[in-house]
MIGUKOL-499564 format. One line per 8 residues: number of its first residue (from 1); for each residue x negated, y, z negated of N, C-alpha, C, CB. Coordinates in Angstrom, 2 decimals, padded with zeros to 5 digits. Glycine has a CB too. Layout:
NUM) X/Y/Z/X/Y/Z/X/Y/Z/X/Y/Z; ...
//
This chain:
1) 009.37/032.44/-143.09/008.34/032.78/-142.12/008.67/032.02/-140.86/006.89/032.43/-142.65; 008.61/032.57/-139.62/009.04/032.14/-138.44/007.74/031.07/-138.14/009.33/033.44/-137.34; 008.13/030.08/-137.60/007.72/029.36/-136.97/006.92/029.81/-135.58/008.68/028.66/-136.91; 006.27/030.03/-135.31/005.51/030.40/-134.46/005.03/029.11/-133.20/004.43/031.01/-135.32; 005.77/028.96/-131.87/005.63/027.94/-131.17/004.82/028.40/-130.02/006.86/027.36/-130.87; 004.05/027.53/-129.71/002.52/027.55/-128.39/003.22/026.64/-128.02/000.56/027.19/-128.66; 003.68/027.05/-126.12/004.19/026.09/-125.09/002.85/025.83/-124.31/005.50/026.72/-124.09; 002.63/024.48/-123.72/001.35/024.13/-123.44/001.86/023.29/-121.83/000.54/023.10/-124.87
9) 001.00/023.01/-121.27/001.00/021.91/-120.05/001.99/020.38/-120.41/-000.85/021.42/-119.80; 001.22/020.56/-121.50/001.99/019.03/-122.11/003.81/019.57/-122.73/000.70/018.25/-124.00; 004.13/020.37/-122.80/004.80/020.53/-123.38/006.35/020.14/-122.17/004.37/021.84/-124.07; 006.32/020.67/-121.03/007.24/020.24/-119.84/007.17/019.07/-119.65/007.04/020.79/-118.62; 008.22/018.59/-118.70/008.29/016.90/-118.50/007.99/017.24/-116.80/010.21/015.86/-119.02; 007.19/016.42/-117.22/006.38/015.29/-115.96/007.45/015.54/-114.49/006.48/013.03/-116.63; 007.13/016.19/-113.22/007.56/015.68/-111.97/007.22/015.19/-110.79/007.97/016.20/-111.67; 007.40/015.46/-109.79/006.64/015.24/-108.63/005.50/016.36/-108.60/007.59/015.27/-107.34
17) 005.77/017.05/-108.70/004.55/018.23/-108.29/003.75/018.38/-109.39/005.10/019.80/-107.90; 003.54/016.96/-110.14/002.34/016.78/-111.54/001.83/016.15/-110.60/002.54/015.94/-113.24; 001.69/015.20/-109.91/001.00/014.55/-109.20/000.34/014.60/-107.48/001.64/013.73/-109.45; -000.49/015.32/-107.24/-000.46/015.72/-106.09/-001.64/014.71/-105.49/-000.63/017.30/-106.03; -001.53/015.00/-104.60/-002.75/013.81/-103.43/-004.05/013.89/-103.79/-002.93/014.22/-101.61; -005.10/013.04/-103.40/-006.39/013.46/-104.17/-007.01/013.74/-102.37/-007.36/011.91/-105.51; -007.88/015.00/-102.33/-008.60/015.46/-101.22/-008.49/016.83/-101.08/-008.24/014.85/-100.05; -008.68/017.66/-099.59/-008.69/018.82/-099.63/-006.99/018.78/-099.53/-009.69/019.55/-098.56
25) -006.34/020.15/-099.52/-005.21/020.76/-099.26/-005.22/021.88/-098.49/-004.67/021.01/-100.25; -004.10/021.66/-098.01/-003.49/023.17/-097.15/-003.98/023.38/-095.98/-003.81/024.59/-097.81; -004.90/024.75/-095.72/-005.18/024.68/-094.34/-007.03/024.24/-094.61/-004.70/026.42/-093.42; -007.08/023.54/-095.23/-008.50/023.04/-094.77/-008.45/022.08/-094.09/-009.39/022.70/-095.68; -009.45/021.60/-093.50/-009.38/020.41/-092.19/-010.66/019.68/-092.66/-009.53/021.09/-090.28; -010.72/018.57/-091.74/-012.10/017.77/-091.78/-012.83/018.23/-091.06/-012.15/016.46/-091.47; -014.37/017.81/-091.27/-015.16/017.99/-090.18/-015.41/017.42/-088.71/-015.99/017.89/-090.65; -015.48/018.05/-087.57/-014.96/017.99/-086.61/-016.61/017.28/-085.86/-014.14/019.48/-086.20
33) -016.27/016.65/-084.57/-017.24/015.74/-084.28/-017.80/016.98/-083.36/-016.78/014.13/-083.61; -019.11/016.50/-083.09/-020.22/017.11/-081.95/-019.66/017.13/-080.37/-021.70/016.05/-081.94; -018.94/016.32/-080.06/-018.33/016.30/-078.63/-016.99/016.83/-078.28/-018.27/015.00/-078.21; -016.40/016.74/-079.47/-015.10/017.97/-079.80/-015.48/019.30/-079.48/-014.65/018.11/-081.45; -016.61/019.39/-080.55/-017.21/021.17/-080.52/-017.81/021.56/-078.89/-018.91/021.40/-081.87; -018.48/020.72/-078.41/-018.89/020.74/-077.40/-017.97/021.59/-076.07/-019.13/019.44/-077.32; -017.07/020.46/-076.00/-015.71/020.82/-074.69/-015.45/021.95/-074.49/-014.25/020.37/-074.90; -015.48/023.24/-075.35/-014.72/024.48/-075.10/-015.83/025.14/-073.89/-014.45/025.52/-076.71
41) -017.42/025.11/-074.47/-018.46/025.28/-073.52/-018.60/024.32/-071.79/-019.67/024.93/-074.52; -017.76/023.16/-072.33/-018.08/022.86/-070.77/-017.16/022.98/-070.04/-018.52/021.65/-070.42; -016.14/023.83/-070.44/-015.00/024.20/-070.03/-015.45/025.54/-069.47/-013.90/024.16/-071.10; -015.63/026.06/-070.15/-016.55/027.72/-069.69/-017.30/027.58/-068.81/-017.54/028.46/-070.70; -018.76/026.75/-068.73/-018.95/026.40/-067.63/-018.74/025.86/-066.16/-019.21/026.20/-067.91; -017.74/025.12/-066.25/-017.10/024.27/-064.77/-016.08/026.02/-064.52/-015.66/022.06/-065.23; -015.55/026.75/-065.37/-014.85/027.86/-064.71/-016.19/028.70/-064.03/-013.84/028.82/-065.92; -016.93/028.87/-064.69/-017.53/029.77/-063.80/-018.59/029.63/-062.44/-018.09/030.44/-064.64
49) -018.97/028.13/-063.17/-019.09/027.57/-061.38/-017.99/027.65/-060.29/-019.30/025.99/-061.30; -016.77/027.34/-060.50/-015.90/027.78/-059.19/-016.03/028.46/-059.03/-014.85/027.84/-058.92; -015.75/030.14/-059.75/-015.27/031.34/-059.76/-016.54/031.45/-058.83/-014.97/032.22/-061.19; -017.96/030.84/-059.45/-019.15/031.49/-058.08/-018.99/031.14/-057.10/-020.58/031.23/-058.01; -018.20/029.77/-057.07/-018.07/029.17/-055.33/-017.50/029.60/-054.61/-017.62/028.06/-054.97; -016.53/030.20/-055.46/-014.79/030.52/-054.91/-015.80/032.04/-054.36/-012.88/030.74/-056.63; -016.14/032.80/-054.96/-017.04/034.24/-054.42/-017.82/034.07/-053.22/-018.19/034.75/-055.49; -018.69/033.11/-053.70/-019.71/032.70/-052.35/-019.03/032.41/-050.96/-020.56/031.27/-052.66
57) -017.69/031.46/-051.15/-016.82/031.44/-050.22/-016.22/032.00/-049.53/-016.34/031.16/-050.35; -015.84/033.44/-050.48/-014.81/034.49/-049.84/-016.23/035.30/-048.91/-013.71/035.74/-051.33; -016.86/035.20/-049.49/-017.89/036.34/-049.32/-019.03/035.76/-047.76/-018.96/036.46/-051.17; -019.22/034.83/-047.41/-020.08/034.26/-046.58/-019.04/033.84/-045.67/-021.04/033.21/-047.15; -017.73/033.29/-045.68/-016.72/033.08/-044.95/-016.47/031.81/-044.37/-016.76/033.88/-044.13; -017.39/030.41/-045.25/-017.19/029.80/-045.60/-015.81/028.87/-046.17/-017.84/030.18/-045.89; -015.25/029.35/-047.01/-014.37/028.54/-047.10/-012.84/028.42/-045.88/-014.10/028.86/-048.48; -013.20/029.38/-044.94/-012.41/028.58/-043.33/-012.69/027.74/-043.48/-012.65/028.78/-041.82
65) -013.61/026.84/-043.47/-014.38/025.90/-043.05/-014.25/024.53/-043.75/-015.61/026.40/-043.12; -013.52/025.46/-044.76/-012.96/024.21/-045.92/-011.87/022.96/-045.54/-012.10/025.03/-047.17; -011.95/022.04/-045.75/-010.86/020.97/-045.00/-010.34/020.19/-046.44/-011.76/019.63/-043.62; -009.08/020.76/-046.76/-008.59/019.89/-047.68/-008.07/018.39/-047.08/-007.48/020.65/-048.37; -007.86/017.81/-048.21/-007.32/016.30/-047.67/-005.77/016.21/-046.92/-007.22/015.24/-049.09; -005.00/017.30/-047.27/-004.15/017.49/-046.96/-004.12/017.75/-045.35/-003.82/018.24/-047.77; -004.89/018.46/-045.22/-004.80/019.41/-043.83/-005.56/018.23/-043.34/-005.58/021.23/-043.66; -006.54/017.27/-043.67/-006.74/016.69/-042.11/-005.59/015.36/-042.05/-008.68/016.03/-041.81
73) -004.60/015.59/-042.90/-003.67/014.49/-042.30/-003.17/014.95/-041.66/-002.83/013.79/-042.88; -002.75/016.19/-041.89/-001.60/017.44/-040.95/-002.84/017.22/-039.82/-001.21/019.71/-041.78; -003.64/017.35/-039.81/-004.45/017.38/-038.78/-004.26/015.77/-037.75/-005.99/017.65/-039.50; -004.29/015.14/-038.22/-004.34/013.56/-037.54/-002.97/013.62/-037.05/-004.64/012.06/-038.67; -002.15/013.68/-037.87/-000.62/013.89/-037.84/-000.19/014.59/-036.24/-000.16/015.05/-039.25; -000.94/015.89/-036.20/-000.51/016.68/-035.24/-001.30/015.88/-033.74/-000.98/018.37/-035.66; -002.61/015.52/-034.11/-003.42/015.00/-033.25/-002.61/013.69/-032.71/-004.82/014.75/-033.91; -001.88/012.65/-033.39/-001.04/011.62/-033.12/000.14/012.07/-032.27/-000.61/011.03/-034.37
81) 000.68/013.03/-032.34/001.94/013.99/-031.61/001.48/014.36/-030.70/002.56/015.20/-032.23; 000.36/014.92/-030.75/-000.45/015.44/-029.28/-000.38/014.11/-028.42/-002.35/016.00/-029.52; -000.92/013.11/-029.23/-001.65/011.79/-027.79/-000.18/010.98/-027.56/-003.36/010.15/-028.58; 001.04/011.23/-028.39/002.17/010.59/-028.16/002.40/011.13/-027.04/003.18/010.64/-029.08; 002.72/012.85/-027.37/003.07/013.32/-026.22/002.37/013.20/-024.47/003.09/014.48/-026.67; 001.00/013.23/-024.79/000.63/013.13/-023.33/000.38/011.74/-023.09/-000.60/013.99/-022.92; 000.37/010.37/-024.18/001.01/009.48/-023.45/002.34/009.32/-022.59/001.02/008.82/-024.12; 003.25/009.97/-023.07/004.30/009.60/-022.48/004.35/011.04/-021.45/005.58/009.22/-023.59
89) 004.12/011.76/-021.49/003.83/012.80/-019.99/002.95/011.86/-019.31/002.91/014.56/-020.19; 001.67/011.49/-019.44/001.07/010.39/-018.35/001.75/009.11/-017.99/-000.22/009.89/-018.81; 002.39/008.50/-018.87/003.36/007.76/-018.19/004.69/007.67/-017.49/003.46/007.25/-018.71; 005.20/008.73/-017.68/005.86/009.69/-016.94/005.59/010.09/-015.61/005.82/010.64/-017.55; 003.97/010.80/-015.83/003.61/010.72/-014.51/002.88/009.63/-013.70/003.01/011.65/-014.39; 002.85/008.50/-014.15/002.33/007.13/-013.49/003.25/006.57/-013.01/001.71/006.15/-014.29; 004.49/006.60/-013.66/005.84/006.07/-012.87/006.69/006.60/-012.24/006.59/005.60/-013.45; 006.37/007.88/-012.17/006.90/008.56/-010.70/006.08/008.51/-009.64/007.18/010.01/-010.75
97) 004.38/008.56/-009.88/003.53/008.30/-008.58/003.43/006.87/-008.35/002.04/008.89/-008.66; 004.34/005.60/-009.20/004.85/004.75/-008.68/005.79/004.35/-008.55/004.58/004.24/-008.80; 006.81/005.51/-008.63/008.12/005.07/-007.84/007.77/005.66/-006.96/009.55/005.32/-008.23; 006.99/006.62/-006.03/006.38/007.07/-005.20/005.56/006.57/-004.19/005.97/007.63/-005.67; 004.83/005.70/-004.75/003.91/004.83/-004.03/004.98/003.83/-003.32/002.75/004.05/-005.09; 005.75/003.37/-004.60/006.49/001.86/-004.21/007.57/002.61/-002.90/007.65/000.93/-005.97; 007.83/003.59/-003.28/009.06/004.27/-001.82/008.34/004.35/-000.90/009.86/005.91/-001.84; 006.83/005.05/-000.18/005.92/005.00/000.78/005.89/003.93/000.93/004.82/005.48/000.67
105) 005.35/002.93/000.25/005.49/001.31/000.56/006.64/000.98/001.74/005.99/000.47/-000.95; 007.61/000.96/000.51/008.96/000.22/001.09/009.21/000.94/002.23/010.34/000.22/000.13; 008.79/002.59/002.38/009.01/003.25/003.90/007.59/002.47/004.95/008.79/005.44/003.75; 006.75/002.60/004.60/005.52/002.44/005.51/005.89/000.78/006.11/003.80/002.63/004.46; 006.21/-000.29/004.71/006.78/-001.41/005.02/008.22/-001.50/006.39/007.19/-001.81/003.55; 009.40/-000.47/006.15/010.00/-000.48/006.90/009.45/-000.39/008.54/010.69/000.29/006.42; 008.59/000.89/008.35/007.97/001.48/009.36/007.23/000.38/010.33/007.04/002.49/008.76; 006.91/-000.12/009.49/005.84/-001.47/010.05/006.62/-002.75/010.97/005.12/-002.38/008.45
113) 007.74/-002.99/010.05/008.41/-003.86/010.75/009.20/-003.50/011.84/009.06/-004.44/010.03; 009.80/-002.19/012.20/010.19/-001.88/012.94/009.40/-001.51/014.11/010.78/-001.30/012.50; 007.54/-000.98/013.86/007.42/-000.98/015.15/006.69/-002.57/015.11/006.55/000.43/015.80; 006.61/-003.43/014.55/006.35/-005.04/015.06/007.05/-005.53/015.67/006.26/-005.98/014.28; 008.63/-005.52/015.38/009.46/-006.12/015.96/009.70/-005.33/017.69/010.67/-006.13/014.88; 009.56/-003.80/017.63/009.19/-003.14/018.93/008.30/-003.72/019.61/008.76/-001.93/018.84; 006.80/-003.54/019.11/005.81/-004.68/019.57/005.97/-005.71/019.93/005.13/-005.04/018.92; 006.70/-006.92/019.41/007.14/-007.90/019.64/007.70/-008.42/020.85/007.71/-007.95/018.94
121) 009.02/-007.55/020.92/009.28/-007.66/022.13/009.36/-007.16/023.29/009.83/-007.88/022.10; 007.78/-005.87/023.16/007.07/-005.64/024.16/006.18/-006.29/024.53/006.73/-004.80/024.15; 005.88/-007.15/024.06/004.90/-008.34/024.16/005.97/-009.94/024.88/004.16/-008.63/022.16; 007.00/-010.15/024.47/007.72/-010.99/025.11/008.00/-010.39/026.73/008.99/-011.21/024.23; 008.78/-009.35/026.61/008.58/-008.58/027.79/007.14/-008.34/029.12/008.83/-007.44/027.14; 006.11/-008.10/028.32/005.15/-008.85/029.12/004.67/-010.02/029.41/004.44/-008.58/028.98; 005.05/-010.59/028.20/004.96/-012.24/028.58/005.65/-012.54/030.25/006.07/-013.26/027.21; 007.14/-012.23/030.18/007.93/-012.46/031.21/007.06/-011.69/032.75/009.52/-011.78/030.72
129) 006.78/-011.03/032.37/006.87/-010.08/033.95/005.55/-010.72/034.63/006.67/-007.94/033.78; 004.09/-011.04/032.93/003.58/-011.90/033.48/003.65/-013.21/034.07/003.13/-011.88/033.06; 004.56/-013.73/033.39/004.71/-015.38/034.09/004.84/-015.20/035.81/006.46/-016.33/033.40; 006.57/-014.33/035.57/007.20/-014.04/037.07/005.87/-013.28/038.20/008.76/-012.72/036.81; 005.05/-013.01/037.94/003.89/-012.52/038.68/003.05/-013.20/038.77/003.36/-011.55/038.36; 002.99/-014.43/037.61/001.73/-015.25/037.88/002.70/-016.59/038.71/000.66/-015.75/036.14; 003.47/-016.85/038.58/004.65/-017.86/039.22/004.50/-017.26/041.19/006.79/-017.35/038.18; 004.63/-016.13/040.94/004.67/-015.42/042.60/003.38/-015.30/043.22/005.24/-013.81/042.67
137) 002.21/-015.34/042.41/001.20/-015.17/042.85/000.60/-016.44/043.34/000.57/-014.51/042.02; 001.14/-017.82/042.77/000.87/-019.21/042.72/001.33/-019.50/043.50/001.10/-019.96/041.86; 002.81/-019.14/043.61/003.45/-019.25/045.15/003.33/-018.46/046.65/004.67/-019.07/044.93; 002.95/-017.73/046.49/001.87/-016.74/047.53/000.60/-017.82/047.84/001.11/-015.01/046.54; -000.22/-018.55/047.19/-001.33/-019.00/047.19/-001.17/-020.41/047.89/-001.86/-018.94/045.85; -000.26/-020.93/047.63/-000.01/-021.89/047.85/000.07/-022.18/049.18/000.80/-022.10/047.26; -000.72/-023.03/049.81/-000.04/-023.51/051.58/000.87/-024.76/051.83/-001.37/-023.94/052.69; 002.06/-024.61/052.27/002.72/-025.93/052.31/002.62/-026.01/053.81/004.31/-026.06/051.63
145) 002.04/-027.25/053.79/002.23/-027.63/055.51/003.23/-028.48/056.09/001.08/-028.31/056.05; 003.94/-028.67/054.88/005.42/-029.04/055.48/006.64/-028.52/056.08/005.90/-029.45/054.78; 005.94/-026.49/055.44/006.53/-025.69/056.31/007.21/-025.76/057.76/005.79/-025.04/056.35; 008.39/-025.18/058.42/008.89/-025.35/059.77/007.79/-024.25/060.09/010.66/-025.08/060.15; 007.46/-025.00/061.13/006.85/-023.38/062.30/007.29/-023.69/063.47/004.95/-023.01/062.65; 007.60/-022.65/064.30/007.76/-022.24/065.49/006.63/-021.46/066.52/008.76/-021.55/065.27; 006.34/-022.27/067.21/005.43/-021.34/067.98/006.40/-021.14/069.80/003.50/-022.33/068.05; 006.38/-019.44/069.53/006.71/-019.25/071.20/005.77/-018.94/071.96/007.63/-018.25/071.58
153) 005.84/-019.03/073.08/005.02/-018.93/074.55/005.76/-017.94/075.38/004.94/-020.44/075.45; 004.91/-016.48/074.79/005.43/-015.22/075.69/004.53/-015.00/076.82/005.50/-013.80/074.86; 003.28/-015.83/076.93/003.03/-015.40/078.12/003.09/-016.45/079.44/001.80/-014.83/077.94; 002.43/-016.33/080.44/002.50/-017.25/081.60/001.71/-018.01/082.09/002.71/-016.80/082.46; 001.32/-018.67/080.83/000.32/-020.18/080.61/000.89/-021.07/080.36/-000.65/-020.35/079.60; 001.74/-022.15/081.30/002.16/-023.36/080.60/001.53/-024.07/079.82/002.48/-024.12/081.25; 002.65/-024.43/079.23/001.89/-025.43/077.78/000.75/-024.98/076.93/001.20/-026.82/078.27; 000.99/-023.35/077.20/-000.08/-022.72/075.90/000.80/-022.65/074.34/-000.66/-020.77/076.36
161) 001.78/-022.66/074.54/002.39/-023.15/072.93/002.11/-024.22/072.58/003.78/-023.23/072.67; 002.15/-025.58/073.08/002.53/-026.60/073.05/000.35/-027.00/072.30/003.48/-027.17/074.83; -000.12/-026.64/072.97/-001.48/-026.84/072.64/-001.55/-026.19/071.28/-002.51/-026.23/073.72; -000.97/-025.02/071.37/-001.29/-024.94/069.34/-000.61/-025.69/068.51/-000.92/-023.53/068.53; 000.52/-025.76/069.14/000.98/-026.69/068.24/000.26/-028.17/067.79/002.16/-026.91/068.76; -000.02/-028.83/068.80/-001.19/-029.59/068.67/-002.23/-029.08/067.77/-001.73/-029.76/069.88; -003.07/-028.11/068.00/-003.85/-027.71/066.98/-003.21/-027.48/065.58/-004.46/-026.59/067.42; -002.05/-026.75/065.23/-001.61/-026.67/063.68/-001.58/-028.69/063.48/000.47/-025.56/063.42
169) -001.09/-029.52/064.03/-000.70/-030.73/063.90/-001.93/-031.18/063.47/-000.09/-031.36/065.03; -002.85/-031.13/063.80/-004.30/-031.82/063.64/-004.61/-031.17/062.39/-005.53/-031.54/064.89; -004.34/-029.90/061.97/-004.75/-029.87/061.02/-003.57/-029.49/059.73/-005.80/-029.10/061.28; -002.86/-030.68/059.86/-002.16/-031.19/058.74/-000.50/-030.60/058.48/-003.12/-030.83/057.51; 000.15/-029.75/059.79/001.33/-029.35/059.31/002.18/-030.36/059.96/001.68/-027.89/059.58; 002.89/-030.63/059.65/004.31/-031.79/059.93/005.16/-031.59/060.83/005.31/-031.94/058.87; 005.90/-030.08/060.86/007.02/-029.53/060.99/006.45/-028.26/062.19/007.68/-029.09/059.41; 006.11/-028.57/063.27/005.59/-027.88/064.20/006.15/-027.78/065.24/004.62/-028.16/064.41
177) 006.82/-026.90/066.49/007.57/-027.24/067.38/007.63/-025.86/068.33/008.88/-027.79/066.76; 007.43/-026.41/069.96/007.12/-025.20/070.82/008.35/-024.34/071.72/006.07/-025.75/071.85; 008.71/-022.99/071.83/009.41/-022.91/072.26/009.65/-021.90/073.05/009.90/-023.15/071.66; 009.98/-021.44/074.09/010.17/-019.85/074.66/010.42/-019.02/074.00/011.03/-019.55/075.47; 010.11/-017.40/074.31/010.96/-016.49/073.88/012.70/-015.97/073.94/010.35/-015.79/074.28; 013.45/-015.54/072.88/014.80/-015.41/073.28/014.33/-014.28/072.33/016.16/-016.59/073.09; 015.30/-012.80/073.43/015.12/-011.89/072.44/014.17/-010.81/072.80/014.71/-012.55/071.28; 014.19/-009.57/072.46/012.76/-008.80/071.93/011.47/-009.77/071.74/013.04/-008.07/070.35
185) 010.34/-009.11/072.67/009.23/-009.74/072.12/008.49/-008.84/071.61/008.51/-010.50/072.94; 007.26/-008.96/070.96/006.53/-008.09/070.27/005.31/-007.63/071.55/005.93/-008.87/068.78; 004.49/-006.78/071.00/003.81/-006.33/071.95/002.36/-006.99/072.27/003.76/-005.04/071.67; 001.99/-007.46/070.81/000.89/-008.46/070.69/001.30/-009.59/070.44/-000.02/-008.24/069.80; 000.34/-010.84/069.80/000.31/-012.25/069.66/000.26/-011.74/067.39/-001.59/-013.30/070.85; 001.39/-012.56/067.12/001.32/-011.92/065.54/002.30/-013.73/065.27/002.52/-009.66/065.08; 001.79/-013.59/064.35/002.99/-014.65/062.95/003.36/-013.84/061.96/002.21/-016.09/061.89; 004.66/-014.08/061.99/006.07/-013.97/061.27/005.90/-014.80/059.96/007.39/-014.61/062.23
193) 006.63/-014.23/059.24/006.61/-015.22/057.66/008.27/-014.33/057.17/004.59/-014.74/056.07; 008.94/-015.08/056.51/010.09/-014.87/056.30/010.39/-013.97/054.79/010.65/-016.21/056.44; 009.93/-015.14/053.93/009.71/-014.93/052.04/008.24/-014.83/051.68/010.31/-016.43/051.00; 007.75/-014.05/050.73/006.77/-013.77/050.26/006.10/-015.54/049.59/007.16/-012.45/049.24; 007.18/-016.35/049.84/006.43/-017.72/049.24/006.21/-018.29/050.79/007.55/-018.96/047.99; 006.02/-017.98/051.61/005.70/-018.31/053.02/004.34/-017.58/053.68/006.98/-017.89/053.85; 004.02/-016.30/053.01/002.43/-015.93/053.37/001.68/-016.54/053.07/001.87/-014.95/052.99; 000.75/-017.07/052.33/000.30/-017.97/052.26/000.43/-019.29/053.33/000.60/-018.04/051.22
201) 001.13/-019.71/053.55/001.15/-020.25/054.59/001.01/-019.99/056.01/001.83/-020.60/054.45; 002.02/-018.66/056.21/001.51/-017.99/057.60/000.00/-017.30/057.49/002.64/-016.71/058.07; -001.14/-016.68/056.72/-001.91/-016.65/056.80/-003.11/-017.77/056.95/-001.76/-016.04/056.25; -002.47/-019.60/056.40/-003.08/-020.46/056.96/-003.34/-020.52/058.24/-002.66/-021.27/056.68; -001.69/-020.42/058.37/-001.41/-020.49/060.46/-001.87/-019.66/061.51/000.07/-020.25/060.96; -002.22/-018.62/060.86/-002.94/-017.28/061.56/-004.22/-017.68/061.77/-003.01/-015.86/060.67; -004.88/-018.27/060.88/-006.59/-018.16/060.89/-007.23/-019.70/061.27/-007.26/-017.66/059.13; -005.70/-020.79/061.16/-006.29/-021.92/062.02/-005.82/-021.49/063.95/-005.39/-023.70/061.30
209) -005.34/-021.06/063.89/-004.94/-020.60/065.09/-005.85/-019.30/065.90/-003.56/-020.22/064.78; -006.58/-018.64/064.82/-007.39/-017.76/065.18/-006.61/-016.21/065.21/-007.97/-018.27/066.50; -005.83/-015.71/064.65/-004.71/-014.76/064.83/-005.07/-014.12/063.55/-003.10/-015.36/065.02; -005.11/-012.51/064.51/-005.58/-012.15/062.75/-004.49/-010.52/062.70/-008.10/-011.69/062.46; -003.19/-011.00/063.23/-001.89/-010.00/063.19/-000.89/-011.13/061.74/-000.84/-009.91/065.39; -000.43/-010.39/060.69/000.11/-010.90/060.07/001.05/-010.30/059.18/-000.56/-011.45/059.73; 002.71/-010.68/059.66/003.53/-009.53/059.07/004.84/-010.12/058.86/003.62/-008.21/060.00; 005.37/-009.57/058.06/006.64/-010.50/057.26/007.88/-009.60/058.25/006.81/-010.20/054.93
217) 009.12/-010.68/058.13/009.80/-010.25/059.05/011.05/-010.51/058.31/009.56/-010.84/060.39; 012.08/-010.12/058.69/013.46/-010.44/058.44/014.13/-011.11/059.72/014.23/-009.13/058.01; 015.43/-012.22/059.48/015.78/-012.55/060.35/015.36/-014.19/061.11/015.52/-011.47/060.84; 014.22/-014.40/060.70/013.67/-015.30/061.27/014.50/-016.65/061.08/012.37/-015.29/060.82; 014.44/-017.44/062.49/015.31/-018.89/062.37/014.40/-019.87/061.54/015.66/-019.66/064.02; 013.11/-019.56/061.67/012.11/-020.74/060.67/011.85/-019.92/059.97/010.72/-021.60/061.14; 010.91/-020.12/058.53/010.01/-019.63/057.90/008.92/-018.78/058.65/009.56/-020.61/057.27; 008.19/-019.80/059.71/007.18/-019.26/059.77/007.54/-019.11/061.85/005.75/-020.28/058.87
225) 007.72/-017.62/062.32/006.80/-018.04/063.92/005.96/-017.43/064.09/007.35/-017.91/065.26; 005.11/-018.21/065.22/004.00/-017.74/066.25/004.42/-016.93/067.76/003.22/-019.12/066.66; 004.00/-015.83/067.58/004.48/-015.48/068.98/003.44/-015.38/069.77/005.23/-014.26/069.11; 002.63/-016.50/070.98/001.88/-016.05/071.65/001.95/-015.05/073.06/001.44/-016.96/071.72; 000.99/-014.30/072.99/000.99/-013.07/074.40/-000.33/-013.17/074.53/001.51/-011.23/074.18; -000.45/-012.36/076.08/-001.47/-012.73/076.70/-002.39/-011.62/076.08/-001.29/-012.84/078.25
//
């Protein structure tokens, strides 16, 4: 009679895959926390808040208006290039309207000294012409009674020279002396004066003498004569 054999669990030898891990297996998982589960919803939410902003934006025209962080550096950026540039165009143009100024200067300066120094010695120049006029005018003024005079006797009064002469003497001339005519006589009674530094004096001699003819002459042997006529 055959033996009749029942193979059982126990009957194989023992391997790795007799012993397996103690817990769930495969695709089961643990239970998952409340703030895990949460995230997918607040994810859904923050999208569809943009998506309304992003609408509201396109739609009201609004987001022009938008200024990322980016753009206002590009913005400052460009604004810094701007004020570089018209710093240096304004200084540009400050130092040409002062190399401008400083050239008017240095011309107006030239200008200046050249008509000062013109001035200058249009002013020395009058200095001179004044002195020599105030020098001639002092000497015009002046009476020297040490002057020579001559008095002649053209008419036919003896010793009518000789009596003025006496009279110029008395009143203070030195150099007095009487004499006939030689020569051309004049038609009236006049004094002679030679140099313009001698009127003055012959107009003394005229008006102590009482003579009121008075005229400069060329030629004369004294400074000063008297020609008396009747």
């Amino acid at each position: 009679m055959a033996k009749q054999d029942k193979e059982t669990y126990d009957s194989y030898e023992k391997d790795v895959y007799d012993n397996p891990p103690s817990g769930p297996m495969g695709v089961h998982r643990g239970a998952r926390s409340a703030a895990s589960r949460a995230v997918p919803y607040v994810i859904v939410i923050i999208v569809a808040l943009l998506a309304g902003l992003l609408f509201w934006g396109v739609y009201s025209g609004e987001i022009n208006n938008l200024k990322m962080p980016w753009s206002s550096q590009e913005s400052s950026t460009a604004s810094s290039a701007e004020k570089a540039k018209s710093g240096k165009s304004g200084k540009s143009k400050s130092e040409s309207r002062s190399d401008s100024a400083s050239g008017n200067e240095a011309d107006a300066s030239n200008t200046d000294s050249s008509t000062g120094s013109q001035q200058s010695e249009q002013n020395e120049q009058n200095a001179e012409q004044n002195a020599e006029q105030t020098d001639n005018a002092t000497a015009q003024q002046v009476v020297n009674t040490g002057t020579e005079v001559r008095v002649v006797n053209a008419t036919n009064i003896t010793g009518y020279a000789q009596s003025k002469v006496d009279v110029l003497t008395q009143a203070g001339y030195t150099s007095v002396s009487a004499s006939n005519p030689t020569g051309n006589v004049p038609s009236q009674t006049v004094v002679w004066y030679q140099n313009e530094t001698d009127k003055a004096t012959a107009e003394n001699v005229a008006q102590t003498l009482g003579i009121s003819n008075v005229q400069q002459s060329n030629g004369l042997v004294t400074p000063i004569v008297v020609v008396l006529l009747d």
